[in-house]
C-alpha positions as CSV (number, residue, x, y, z in Angstrom):
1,X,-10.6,8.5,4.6
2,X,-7.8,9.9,7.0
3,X,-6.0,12.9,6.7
4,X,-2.3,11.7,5.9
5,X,1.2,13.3,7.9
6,X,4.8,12.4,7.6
7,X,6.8,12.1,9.6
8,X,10.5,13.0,8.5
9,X,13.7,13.6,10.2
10,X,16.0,16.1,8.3
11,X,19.6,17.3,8.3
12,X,18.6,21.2,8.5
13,X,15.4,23.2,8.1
14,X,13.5,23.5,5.3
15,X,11.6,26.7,3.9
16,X,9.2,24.6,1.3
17,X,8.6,21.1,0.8
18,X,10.3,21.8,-3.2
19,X,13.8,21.4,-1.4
20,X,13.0,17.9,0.1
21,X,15.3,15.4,-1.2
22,X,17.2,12.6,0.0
23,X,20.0,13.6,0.1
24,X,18.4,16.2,3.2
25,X,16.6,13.5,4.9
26,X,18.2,11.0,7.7
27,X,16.4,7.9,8.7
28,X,14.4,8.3,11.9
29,X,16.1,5.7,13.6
30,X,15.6,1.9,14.3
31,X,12.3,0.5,14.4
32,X,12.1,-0.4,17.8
33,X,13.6,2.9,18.9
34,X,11.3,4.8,17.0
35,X,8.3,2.9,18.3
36,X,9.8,3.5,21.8
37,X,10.0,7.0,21.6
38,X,6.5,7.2,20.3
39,X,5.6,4.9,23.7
40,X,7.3,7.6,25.6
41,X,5.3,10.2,24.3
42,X,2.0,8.5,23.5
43,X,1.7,5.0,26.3
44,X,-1.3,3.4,25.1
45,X,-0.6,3.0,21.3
46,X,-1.3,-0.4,20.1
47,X,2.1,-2.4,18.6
48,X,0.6,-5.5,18.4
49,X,1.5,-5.6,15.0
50,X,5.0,-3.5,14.5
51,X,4.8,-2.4,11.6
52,X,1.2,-0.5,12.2
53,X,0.7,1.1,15.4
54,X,-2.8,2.2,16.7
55,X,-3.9,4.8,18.9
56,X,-6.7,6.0,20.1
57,X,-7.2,9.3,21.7
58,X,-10.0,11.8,22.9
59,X,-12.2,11.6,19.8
60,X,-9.3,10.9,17.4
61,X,-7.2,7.8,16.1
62,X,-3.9,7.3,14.6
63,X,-2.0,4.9,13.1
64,X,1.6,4.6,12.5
65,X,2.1,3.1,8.8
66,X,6.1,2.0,9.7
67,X,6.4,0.1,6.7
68,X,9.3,-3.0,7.1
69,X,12.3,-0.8,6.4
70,X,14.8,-1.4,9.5
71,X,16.1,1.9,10.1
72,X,13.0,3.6,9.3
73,X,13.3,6.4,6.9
74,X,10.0,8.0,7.3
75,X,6.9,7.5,9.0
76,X,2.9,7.9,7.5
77,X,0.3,8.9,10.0
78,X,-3.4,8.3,9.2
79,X,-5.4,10.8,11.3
80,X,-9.3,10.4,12.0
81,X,-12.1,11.9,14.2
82,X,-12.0,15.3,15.6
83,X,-10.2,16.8,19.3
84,X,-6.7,18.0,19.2
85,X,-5.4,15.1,17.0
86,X,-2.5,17.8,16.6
87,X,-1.1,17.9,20.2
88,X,-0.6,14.2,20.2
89,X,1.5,14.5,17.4
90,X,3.7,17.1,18.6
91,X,4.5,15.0,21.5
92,X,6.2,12.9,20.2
93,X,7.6,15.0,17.0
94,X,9.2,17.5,18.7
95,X,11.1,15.4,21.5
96,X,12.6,13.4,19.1
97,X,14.1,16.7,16.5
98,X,11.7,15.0,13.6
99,X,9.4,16.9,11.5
100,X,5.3,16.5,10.7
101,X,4.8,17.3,6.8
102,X,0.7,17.4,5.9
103,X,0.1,16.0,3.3
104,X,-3.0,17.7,2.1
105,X,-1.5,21.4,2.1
106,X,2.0,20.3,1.5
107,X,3.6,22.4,4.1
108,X,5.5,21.7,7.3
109,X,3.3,21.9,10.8
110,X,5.7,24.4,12.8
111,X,6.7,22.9,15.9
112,X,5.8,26.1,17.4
113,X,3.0,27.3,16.4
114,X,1.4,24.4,14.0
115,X,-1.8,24.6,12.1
116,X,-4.5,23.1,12.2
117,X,-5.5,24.2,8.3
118,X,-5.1,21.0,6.9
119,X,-7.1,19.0,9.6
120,X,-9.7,21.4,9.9
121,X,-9.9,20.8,6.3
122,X,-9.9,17.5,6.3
123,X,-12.7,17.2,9.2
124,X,-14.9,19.4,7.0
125,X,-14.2,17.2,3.2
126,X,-15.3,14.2,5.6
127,X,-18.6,15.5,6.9
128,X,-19.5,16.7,3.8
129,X,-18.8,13.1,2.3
130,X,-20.7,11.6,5.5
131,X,-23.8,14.1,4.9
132,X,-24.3,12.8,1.6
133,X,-23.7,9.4,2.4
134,X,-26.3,9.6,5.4
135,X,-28.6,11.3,2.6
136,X,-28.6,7.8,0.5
137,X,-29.1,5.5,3.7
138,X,-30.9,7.8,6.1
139,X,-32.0,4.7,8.2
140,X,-28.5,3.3,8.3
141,X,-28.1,5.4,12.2
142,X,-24.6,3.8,12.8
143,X,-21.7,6.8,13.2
144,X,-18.0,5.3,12.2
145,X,-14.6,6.0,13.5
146,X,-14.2,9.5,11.8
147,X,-18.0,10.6,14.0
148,X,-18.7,11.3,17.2
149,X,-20.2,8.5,17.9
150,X,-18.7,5.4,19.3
151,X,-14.7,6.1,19.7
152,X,-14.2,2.9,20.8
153,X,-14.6,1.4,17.6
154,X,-12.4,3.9,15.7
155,X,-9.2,1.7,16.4
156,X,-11.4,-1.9,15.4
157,X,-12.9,0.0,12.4
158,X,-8.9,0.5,10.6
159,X,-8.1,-3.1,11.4
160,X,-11.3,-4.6,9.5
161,X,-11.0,-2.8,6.7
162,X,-9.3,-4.4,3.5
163,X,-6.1,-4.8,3.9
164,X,-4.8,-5.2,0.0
165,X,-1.0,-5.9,1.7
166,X,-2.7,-9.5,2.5
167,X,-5.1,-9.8,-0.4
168,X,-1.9,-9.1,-2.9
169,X,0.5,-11.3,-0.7
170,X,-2.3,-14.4,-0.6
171,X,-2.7,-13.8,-4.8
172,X,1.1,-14.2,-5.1
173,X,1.2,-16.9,-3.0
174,X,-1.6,-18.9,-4.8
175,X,0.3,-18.6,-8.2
176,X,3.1,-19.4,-6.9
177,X,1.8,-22.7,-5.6
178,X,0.1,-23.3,-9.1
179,X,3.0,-23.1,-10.9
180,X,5.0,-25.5,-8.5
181,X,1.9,-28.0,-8.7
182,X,2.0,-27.9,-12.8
183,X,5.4,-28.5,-12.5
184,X,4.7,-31.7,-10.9
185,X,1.5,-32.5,-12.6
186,X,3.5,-31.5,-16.4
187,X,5.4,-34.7,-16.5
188,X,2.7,-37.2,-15.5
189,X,0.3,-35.7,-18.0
190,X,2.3,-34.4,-21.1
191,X,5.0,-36.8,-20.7
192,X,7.2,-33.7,-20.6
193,X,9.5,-31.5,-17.9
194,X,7.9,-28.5,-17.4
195,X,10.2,-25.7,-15.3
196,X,9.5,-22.6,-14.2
197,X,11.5,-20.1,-11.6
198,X,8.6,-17.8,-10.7
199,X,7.6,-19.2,-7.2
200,X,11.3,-18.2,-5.9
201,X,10.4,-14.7,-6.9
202,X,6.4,-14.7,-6.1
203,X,6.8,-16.0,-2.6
204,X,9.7,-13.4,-1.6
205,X,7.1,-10.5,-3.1
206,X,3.8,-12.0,-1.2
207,X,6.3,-12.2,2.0
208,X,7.7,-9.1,1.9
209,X,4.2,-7.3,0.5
210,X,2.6,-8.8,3.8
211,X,4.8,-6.6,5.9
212,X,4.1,-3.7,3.8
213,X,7.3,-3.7,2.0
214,X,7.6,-0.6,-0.4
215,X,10.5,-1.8,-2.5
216,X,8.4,-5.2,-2.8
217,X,5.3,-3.1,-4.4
218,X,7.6,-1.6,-6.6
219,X,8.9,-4.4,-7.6
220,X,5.2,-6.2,-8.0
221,X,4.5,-3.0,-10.3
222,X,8.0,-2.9,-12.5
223,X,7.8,-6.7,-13.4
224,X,3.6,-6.3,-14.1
225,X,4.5,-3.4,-16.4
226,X,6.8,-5.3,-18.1
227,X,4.6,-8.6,-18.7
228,X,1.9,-6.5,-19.9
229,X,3.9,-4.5,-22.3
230,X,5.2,-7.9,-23.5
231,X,1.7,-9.1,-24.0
232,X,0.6,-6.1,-26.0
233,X,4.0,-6.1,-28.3
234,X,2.9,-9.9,-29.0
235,X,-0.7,-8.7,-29.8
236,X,0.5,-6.3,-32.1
237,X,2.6,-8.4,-33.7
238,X,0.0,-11.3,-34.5
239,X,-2.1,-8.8,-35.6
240,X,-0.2,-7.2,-38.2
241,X,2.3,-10.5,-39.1
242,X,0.0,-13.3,-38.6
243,X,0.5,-16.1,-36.4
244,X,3.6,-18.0,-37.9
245,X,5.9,-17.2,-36.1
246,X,4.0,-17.6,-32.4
247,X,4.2,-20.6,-30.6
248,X,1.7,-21.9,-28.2
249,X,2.3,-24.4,-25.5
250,X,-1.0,-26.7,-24.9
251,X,0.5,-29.3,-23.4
252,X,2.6,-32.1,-25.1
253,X,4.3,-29.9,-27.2
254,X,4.7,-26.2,-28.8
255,X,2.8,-25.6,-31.8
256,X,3.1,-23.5,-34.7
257,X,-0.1,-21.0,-36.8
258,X,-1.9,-21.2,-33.4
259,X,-5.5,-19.2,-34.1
260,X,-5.6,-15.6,-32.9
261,X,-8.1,-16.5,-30.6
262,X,-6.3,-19.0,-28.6
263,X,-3.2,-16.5,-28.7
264,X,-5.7,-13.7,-27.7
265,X,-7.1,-15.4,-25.0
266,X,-4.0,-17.2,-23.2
267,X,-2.9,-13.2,-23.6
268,X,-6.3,-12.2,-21.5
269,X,-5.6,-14.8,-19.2
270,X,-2.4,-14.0,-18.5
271,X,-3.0,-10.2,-18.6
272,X,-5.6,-10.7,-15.9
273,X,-3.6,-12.4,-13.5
274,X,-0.8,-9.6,-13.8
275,X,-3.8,-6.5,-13.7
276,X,-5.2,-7.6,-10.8
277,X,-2.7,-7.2,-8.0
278,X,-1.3,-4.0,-9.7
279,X,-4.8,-2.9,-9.4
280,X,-4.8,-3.3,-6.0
281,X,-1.4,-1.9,-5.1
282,X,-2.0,1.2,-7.6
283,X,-5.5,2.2,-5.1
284,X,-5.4,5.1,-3.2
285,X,-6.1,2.7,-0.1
286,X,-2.9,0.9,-1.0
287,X,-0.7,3.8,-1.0
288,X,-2.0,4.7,2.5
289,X,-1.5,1.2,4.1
290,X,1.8,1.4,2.0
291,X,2.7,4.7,3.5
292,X,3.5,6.1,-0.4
293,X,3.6,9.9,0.6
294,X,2.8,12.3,-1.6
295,X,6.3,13.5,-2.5
């Protein structure tokens, strides 16, 4: 768990949160400016991979969700440990005219004065969850990145977790490849051309969902909604108009009065490979690694 900031750049100030809109945000600037002024403020952070920066401070962590947009619009920050987490932030906010929205109170932190309600928070939510988790495996002994134990492994620790931008993008990529391989195996067997467009659009979403691509997860989502709602229309229709009319492909040919079951079950099938990934990028760990904010 983290505690979440954006990072925003605006045209003017803003009482409330309720009057952020688009049309009141500018982007932050280009990704490698932006990660060169957070260099500036902050030399140690970790770009080895650009589009997730990592560093580590006096009892805290951070990492810079920057998505793949190129200008970057806005920035997600993932906060853990303890120490003046704050103060880091600010040095590299305030230089640079942007703004730091937490997430948790939905509030601005003023550049001035900021507060330190929502981390304080967020510090206490975590040791709570911690205590009870240490009541279930009392003889576990091993304090994470979000402890006071080991901060050197507070940076390793949010690189080994699971990264669902990879496990969605190697999913994609895996049907994709089956459907070019039946497309070559279709003819041999069934004495038939079998053709099918998805890999054109499968591989551009597992490429683009590798670097964390927002539009890409939007995408993956829209077009899953839309296959599953197909699939239930069709279910409903079998159901209540019989078969007749449904056609199912086994191989050498379409054919008609298939049995509900087989219906039903290429429906499961098919419904399963489309659940799965949207699973994934509907998790709350998703929308972190995503840098969905919560506005």
């Amino acid at each position: 768990m983290s505690w979440d900031v954006t990072v925003l750049h605006l045209r003017e100030k803003l009482e409330s949160v309720g009057d952020l809109n688009d049309e009141n945000t500018l982007p932050l600037g280009a990704a490698s400016d932006v990660r060169e002024a957070i260099s500036a403020a902050l030399p140690t952070v970790d770009w080895s991979d650009p589009t997730w920066g990592g560093y580590l401070g006096e009892g805290f962590s951070i990492e810079f969700n920057m998505g793949n947009d190129d200008p970057i619009q806005d920035m997600m920050l993932h906060v853990r440990g303890g120490g003046d987490a704050i103060s880091a932030i600010m040095r590299f906010v305030v230089p640079n005219g942007w703004v730091a929205l937490d997430c948790s109170t939905s509030e601005f932190l003023d550049p001035a004065n900021p507060s330190d309600a929502g981390w304080a928070d967020f510090q206490e939510l975590r040791d709570q969850v911690r205590s009870g988790l240490r009541a279930d495996d009392a003889g576990a002994g091993n304090e994470g990145p979000d402890g006071a134990g080991n901060n050197a492994s507070v940076y390793d620790s949010m690189k080994s977790g699971f990264n669902t931008s990879l496990f969605v993008a190697h999913w994609l990529q895996t049907l994709a490849w089956v459907s070019i391989g039946s497309m070559i195996v279709w003819p041999i067997i069934f004495r038939s051309v079998h053709i099918d467009f998805s890999p054109i659009f499968l591989f551009w979403a597992a490429s683009a969902i590798k670097r964390r691509s927002r539009s890409a997860r939007r995408w993956v989502l829209g077009l899953g909604a839309v296959g599953l709602t197909a699939l239930t229309l069709m279910l409903l229709w079998i159901t209540f108009a019989g078969t007749g009319r449904v056609f199912v492909d086994p191989g050498p040919g379409f054919r008609r009065n298939a049995a509900v079951w087989e219906i039903a079950l290429a429906a499961v099938s098919f419904a399963a490979l489309i659940c799965i990934p949207m699973i994934v990028l509907m998790s709350q760990r998703a929308r972190r690694q995503f840098g969905c904010g919560a506005y």
